[in-house]
Structure formats: structure tokens, C-alpha cells
N, C-alpha and C positions, 0 to 999 in steps of 0.2 A: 401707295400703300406698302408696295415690298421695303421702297427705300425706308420709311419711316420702321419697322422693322427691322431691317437689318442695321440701321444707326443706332436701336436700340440692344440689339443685340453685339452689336460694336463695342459701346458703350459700358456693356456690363461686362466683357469679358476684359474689358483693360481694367475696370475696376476689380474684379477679379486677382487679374495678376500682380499689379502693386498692391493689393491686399497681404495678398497670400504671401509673396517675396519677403515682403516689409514683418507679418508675423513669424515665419520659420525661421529669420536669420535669430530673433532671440529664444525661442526655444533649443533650438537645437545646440547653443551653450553650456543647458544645467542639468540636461539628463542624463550626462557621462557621468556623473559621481554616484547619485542612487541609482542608476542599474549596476555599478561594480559593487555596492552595498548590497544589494537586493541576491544578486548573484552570488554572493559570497555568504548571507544567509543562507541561502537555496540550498548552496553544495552543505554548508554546516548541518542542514536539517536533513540533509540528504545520508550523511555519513552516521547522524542520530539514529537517524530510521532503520540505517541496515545493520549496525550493532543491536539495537535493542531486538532485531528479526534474529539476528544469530542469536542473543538469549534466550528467546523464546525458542526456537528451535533446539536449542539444546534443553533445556527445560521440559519440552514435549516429548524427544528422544528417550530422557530418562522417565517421565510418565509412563512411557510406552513399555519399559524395560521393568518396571515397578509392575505393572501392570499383568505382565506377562509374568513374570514371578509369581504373584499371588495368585494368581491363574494356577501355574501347575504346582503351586502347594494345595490349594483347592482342589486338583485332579488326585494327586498324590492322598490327600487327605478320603476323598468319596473313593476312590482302587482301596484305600486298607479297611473302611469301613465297610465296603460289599464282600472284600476278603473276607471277614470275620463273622459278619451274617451266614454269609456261605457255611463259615466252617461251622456252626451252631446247627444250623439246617441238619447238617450232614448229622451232628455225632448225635442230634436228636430223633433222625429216622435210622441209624443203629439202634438205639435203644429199645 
């Protein structure tokens, strides 16, 4: 019983390797051209990607700057309005 076994496990690992020998030698021919393609999109998408980040980044920088502006004209704006409440208050408890 071992022998009958191990001749079949004999058997399937040399079918195996003339397999496997005989498929790799023709793949391994046609994938050096689209991976240098493939790769060379990559980097291109890759340099797309980080430009349009620095746009938005500077995009958000200036939102940020806008933003903060209109902010303290808005403080600037409620300071002269309580100024001038105040000063009404005042000259109406003189009177």
C-alpha cells in the first residue's frame, strides 16, 4: 500500500514540475512591458494627486483667512454696536 502511494505521489510531483517549468517560461516574457506602463501611470496619478492636494490646500488656507476676516469685522461690527447702546443707556439716565 505505501509503495502504491508514494508512486503516486511520485508521479504527480514530476507532473507538477514539467507543468509548471513549461507554463512560467512563457509568461514571464509579456509582463515587463505593462508593468513599465502600469508603473508609469501610477507615478502620473500619483503627481496628479499631489498637485491637486497643494490646490486644495491653498484653497482652504485662503478660506481659513477669509474666514477669520469676516470674523473680526463681525467682532469689530457687535464692539461699536454695544459702544453706542452703552452710550444711549448712559445720556438717558442723565436725563
Amino acid at each position: 500500500m505505501k509503495k502504491v502511494i508514494l508512486a503516486v505521489a511520485f508521479l504527480f510531483t514530476l507532473n507538477v514540475v514539467f507543468v509548471s517549468c513549461r507554463d512560467t517560461s512563457k509568461e514571464t516574457e509579456t509582463p515587463v512591458e505593462p508593468t513599465s506602463e502600469v508603473q508609469n501611470e501610477v507615478e502620473n496619478t500619483a503627481e496628479e494627486a499631489v498637485k491637486e492636494a497643494a490646490e486644495i490646500e491653498k484653497e482652504v488656507e485662503q478660506a481659513v483667512k477669509e474666514a477669520e476676516a469676516q470674523k473680526d469685522n463681525a467682532l469689530d461690527k457687535a464692539a461699536v454696536k454695544e459702544d453706542s447702546q452703552e452710550t444711549k443707556t448712559e445720556g438717558e439716565q442723565q436725563t
